[in-house]
C-alpha positions in Angstrom: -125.6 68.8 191.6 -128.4 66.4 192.1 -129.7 65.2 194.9 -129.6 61.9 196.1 -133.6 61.7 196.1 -133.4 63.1 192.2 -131.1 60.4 191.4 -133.3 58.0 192.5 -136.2 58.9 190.9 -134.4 59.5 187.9 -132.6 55.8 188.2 -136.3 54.2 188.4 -137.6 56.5 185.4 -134.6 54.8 183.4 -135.3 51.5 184.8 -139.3 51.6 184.0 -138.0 53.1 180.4 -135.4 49.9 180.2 -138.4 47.7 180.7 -140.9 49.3 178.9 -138.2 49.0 175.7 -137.1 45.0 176.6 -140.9 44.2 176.3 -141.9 46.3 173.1 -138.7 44.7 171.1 -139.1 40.9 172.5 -143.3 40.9 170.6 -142.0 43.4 167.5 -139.9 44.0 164.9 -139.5 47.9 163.9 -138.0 49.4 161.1 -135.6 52.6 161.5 -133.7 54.9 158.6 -130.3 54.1 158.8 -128.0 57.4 158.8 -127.0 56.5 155.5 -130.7 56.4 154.0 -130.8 52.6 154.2 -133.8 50.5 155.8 -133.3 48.7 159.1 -135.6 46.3 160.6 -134.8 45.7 164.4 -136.1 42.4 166.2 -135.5 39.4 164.5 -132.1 39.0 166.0 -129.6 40.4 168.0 -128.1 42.9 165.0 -130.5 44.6 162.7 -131.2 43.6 158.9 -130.1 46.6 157.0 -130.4 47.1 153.6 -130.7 49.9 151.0 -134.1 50.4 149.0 -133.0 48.8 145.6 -132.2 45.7 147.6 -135.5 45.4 149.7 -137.2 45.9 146.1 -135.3 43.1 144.9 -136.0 40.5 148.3 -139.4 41.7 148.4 -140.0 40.7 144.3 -138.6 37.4 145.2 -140.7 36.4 148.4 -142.1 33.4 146.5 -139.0 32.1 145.0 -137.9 32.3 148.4 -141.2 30.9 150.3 -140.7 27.9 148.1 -137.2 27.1 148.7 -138.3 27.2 152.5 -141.0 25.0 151.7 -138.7 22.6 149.3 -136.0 22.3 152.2 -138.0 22.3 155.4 -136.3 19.7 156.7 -133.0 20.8 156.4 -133.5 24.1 158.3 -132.9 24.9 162.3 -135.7 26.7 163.8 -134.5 29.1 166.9 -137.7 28.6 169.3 -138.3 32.4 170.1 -138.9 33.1 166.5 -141.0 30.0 165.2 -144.1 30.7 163.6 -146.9 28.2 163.9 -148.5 26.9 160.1 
């Protein structure tokens, strides 16, 4: 059995760690294989995007359609303030 010292040490290396992880996902997104081989891209949200590869080739081949039906409807659309992105 552990310590009490040992547990404390190991509670701040898990609290440092905890930290370390808050900041790196609050300024990034990252992307992760999914267990069943699809893509998942963590950080724009509070569940990851996850989607297989023939669908990402899909949204990706339609990034302008879709940049212009932002553009078109700008007005209509909310914008949460952690995620804006200046023009």
């Amino acid at each position: 059995m552990s310590t009490q010292n040992e547990m404390m040490q190991e509670l701040e290396a898990l609290r440092a760690e905890n930290t370390k992880l808050k900041k790196a996902s609050a300024r990034s997104i990252s992307l992760k294989v999914s267990a069943k081989g699809a893509v998942s891209v963590y950080g724009l949200g509070r569940f990851p995007v996850t989607l297989y590869k023939g669908q990402w080739d899909k949204l990706l081949v339609s990034v302008p359609t879709i940049e212009q039906f932002i553009k078109d409807n700008k007005s209509k659309l909310a914008v949460k303030a952690e995620t804006a992105v200046k023009e």
